[in-house]
C-alpha atoms as a printed R data frame, in Angstrom:
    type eleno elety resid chain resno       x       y        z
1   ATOM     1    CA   UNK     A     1 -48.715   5.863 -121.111
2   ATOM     2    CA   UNK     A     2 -45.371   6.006 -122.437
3   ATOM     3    CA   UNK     A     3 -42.927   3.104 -124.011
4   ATOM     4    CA   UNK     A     4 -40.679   2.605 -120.422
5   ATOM     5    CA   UNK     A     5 -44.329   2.021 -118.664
6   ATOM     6    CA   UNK     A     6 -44.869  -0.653 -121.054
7   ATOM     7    CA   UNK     A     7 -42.296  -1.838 -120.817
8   ATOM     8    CA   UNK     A     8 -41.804  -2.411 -117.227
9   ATOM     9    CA   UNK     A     9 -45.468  -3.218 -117.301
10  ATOM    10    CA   UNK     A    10 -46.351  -6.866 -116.240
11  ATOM    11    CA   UNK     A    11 -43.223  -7.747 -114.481
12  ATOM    12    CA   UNK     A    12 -42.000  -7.424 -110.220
13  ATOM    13    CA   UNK     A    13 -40.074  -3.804 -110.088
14  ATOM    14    CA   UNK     A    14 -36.471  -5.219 -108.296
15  ATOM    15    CA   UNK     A    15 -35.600  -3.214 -104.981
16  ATOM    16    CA   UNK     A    16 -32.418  -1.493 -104.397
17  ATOM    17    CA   UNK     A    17 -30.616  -2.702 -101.455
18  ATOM    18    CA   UNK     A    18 -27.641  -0.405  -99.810
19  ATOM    19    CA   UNK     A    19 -25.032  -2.258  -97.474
20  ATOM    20    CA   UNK     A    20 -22.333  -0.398  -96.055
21  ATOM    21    CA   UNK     A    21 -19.661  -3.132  -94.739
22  ATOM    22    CA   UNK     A    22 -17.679  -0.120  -93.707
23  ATOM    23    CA   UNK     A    23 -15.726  -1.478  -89.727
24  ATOM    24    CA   UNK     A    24 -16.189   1.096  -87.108
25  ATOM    25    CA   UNK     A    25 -12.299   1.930  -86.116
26  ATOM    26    CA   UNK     A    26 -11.774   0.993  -82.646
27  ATOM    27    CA   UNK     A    27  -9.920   3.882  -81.777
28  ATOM    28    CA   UNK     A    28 -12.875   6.511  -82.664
29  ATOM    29    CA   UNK     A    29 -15.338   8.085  -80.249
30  ATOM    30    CA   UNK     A    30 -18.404   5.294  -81.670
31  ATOM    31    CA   UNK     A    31 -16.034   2.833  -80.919
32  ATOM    32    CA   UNK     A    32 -14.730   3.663  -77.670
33  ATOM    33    CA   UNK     A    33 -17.995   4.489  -76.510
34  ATOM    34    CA   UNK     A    34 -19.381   0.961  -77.762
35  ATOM    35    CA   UNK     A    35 -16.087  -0.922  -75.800
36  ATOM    36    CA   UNK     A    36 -17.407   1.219  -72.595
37  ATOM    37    CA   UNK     A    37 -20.792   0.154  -72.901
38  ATOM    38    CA   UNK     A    38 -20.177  -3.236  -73.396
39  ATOM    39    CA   UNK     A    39 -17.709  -3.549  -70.911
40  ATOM    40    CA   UNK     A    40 -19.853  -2.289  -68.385
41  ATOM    41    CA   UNK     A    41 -22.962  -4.798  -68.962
42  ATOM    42    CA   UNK     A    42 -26.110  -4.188  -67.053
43  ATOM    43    CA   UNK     A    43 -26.480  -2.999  -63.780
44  ATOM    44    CA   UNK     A    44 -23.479  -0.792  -63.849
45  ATOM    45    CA   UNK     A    45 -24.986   2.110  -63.361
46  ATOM    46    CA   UNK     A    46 -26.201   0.637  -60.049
47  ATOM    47    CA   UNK     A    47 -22.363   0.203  -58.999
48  ATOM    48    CA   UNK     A    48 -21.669   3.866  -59.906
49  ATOM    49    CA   UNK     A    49 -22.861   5.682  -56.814
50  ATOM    50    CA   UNK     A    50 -21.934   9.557  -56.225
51  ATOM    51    CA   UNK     A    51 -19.220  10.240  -54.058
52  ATOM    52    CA   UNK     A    52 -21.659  12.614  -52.054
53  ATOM    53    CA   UNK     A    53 -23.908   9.719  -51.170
54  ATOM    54    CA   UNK     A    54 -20.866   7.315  -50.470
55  ATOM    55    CA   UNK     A    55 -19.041  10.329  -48.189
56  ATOM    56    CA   UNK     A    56 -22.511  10.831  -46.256
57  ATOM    57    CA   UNK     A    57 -23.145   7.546  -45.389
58  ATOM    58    CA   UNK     A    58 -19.557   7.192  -43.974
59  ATOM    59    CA   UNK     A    59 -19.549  10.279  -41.800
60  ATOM    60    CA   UNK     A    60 -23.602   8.723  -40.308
61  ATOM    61    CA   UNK     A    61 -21.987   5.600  -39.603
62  ATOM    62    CA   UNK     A    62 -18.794   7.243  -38.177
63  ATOM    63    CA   UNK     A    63 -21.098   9.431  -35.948
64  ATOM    64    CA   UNK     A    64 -22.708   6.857  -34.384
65  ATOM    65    CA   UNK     A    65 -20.136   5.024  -33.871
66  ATOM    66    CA   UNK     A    66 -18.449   7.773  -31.507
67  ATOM    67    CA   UNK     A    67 -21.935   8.025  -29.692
68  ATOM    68    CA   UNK     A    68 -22.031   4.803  -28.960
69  ATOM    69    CA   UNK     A    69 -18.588   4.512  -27.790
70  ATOM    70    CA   UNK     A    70 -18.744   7.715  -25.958
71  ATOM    71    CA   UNK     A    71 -21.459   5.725  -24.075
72  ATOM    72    CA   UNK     A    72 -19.460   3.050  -23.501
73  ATOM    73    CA   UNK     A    73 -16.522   5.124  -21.958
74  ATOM    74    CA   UNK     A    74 -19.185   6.700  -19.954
75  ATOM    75    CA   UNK     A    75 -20.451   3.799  -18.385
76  ATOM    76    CA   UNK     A    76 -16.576   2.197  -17.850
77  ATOM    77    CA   UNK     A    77 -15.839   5.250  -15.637
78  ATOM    78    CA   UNK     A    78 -19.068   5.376  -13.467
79  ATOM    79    CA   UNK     A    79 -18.369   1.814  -12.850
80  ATOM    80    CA   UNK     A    80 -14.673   2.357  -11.913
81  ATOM    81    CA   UNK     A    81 -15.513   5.022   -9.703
82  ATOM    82    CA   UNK     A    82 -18.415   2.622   -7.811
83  ATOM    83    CA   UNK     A    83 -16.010   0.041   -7.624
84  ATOM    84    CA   UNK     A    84 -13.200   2.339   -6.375
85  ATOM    85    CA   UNK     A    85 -15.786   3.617   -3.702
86  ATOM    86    CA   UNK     A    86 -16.835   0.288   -2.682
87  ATOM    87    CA   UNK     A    87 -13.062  -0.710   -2.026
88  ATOM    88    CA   UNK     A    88 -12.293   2.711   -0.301
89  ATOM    89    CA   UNK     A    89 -14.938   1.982    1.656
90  ATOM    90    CA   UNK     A    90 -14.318  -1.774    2.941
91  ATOM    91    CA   UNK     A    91 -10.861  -1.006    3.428
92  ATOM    92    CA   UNK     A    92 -11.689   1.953    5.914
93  ATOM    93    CA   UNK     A    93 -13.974  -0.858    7.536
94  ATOM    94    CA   UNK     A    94 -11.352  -3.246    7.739
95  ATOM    95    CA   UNK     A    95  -9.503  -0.681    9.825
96  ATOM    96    CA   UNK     A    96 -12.155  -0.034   11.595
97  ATOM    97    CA   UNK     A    97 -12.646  -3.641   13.001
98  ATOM    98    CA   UNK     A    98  -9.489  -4.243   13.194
99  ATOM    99    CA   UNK     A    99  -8.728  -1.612   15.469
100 ATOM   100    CA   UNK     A   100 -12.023  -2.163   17.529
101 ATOM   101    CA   UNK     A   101 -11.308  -5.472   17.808
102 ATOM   102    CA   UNK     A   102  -7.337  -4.581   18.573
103 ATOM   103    CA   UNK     A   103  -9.089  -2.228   21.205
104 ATOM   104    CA   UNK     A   104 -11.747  -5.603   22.849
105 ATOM   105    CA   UNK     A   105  -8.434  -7.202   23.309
106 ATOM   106    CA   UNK     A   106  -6.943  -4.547   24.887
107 ATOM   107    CA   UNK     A   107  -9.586  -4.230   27.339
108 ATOM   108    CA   UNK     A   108 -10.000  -7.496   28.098
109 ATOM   109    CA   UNK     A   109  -6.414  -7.944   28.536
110 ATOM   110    CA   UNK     A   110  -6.182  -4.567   30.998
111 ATOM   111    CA   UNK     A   111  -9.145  -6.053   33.322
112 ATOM   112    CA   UNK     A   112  -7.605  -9.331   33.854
113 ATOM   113    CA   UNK     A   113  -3.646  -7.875   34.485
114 ATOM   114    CA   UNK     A   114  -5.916  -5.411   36.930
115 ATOM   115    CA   UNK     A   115  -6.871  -8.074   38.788
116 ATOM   116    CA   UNK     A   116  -3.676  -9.250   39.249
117 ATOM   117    CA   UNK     A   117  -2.079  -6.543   40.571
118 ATOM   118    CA   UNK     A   118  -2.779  -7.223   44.508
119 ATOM   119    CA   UNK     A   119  -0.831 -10.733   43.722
120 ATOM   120    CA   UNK     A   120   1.867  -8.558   42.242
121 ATOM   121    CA   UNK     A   121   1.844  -6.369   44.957
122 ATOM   122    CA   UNK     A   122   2.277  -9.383   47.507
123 ATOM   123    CA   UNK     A   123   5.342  -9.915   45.133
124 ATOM   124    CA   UNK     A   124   7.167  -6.992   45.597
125 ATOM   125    CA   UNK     A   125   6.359  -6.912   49.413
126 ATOM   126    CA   UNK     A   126   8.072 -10.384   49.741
127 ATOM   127    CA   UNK     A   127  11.026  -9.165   47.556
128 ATOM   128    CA   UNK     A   128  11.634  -6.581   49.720
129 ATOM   129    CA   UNK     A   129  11.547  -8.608   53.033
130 ATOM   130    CA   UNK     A   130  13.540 -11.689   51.404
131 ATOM   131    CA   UNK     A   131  10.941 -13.997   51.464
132 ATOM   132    CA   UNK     A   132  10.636 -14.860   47.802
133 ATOM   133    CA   UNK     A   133  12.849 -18.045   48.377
134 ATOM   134    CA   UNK     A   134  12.151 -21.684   47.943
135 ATOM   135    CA   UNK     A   135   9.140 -22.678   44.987
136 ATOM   136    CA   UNK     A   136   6.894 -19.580   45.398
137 ATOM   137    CA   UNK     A   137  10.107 -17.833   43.966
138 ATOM   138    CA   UNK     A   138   9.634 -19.792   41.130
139 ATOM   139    CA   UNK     A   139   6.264 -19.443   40.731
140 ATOM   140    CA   UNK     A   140   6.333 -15.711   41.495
141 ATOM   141    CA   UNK     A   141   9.035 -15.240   38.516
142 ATOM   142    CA   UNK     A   142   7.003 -17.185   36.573
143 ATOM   143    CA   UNK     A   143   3.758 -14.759   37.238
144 ATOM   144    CA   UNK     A   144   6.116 -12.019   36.338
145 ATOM   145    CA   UNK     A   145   7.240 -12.992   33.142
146 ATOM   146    CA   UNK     A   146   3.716 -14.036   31.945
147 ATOM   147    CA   UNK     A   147   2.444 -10.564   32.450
148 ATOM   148    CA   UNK     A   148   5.513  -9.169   31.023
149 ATOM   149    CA   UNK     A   149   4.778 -10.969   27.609
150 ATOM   150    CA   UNK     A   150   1.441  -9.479   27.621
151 ATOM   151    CA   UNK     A   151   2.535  -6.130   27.936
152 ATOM   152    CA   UNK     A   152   2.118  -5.199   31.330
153 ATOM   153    CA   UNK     A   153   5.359  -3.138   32.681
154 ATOM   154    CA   UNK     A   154   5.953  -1.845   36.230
155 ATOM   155    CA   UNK     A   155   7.163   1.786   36.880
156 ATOM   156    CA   UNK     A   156   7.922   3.975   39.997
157 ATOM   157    CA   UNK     A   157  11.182   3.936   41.233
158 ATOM   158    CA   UNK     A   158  12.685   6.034   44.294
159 ATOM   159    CA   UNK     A   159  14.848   8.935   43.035
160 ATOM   160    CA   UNK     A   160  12.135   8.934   39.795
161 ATOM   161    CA   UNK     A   161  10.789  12.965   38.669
162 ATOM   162    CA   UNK     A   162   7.639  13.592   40.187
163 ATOM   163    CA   UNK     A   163   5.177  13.076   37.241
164 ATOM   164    CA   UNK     A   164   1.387  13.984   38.444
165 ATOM   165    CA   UNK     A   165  -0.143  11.838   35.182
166 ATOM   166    CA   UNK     A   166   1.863   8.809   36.355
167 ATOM   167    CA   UNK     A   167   2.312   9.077   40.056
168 ATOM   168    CA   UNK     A   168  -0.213   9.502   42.958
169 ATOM   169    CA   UNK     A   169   1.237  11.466   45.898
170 ATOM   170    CA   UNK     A   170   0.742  10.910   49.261
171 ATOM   171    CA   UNK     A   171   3.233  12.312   51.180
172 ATOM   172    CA   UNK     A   172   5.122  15.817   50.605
173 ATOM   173    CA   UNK     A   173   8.332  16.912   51.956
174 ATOM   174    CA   UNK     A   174  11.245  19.432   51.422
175 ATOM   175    CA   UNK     A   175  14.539  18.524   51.136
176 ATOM   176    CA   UNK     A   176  17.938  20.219   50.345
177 ATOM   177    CA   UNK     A   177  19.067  17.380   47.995
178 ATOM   178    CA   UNK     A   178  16.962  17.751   45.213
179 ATOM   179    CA   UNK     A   179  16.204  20.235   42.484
180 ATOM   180    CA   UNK     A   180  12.732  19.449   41.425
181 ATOM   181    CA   UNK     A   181   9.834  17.626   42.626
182 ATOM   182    CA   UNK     A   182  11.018  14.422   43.141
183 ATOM   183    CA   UNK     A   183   9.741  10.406   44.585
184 ATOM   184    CA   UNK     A   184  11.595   9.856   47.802
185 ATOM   185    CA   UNK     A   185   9.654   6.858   48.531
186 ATOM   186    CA   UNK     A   186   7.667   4.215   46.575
187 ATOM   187    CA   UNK     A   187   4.645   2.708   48.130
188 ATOM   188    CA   UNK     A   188   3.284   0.927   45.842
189 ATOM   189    CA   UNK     A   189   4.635   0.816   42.166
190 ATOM   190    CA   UNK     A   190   2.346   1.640   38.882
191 ATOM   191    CA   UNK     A   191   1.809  -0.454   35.909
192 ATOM   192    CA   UNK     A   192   1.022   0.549   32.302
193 ATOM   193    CA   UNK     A   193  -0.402  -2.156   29.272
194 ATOM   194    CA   UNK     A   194   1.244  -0.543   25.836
195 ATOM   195    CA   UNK     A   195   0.459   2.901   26.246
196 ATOM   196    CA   UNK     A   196  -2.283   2.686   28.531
197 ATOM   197    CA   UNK     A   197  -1.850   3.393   32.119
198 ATOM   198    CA   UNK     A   198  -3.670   0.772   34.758
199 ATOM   199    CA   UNK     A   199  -2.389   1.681   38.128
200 ATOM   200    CA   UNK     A   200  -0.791   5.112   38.948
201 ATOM   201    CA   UNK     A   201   2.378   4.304   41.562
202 ATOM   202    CA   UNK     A   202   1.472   5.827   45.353
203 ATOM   203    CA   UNK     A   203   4.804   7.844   45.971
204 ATOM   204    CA   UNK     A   204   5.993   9.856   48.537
205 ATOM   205    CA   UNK     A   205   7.388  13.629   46.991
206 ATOM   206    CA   UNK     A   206  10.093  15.677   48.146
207 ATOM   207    CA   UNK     A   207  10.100  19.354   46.628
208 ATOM   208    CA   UNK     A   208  12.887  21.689   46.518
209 ATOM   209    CA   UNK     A   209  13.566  24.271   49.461
């Protein structure tokens, strides 16, 4: 055992103790990487998605998006076209009762003037022999007028072209004085209602030589 043994022999051996109270420098790579880590506290790296990721989710969502409102446009235009079909198709049966009911009251109109025609006939007959005078005159003009608001409108006329849709003939003749088929004589006259004939006119026809 040598002297130093003894002498340190007996009593605590003192530890040696390094501190190094050097400052890290802010502006160094330990130190910027300490500011960034502290800075960013926990649960950053949960914030710090890839842009991959981000980018796919977008374009999914933006996908369905345009299906659905492809569907949505689809729909809209089958319903306009039902609803332009339905209203193409009640205004064509508008028309259609408007003229069948336009074409009732037509009818019913036509068979009641019919009947009237003898009355209208016994008229003309006493026109022609001057005995509309006095208050049948007055009722006869009256008659006339009514039927002439309804529409009904007397034809046939001596000196009138020969027309075989609108005149019935019952008597033919030849004559010098005329150039085409012509009435000479008016029996009885014709009526039409609008466009509608009710009563051809009995005439008596006079062709050329």
């Amino acid at each position: 055992m040598s002297a130093a043994d003894d002498e340190n022999d007996g009593q605590a051996t003192e530890r040696v103790v390094i501190r190094d109270r050097r400052k890290i420098d802010p502006k160094s790579e330990a130190g910027k990487a300490s500011e960034a880590k502290t800075a960013a506290g926990p649960g950053a790296h949960r914030a710090a998605e890839p842009e991959e990721e981000v980018a796919a989710e977008v374009t999914e969502a933006t996908s369905a998006l345009g299906a659905e409102l492809e569907a949505l446009r689809s729909e809209l235009d089958e319903r306009t076209h039902d609803l332009q079909r339905v209203t193409a198709e009640y205004a064509n049966y508008r028309k259609r009762v408007d003229r069948d009911r336009g074409a009732a009251a037509e009818l019913t109109t036509g068979a009641v003037l019919t009947a009237l025609l003898p009355v209208l006939d016994d008229i003309d007959r006493a026109r022609e022999h001057g005995d509309l005078v006095g208050p049948f005159a007055s009722v006869a003009e009256s008659l006339t007028a009514a039927t002439g608001k309804l529409g009904l409108a007397a034809f046939g006329e001596k000196g009138d072209a020969f027309d075989p849709n609108r005149h019935e003939a019952v008597a033919h003749q030849t004559s010098a004085d005329v150039t085409e088929p012509t009435c000479v004589e008016v029996m009885r006259r014709g009526y039409t209602l609008g466009e509608r004939l009710l009563r051809p006119a009995l005439v008596a026809v006079a062709d050329p030589e």
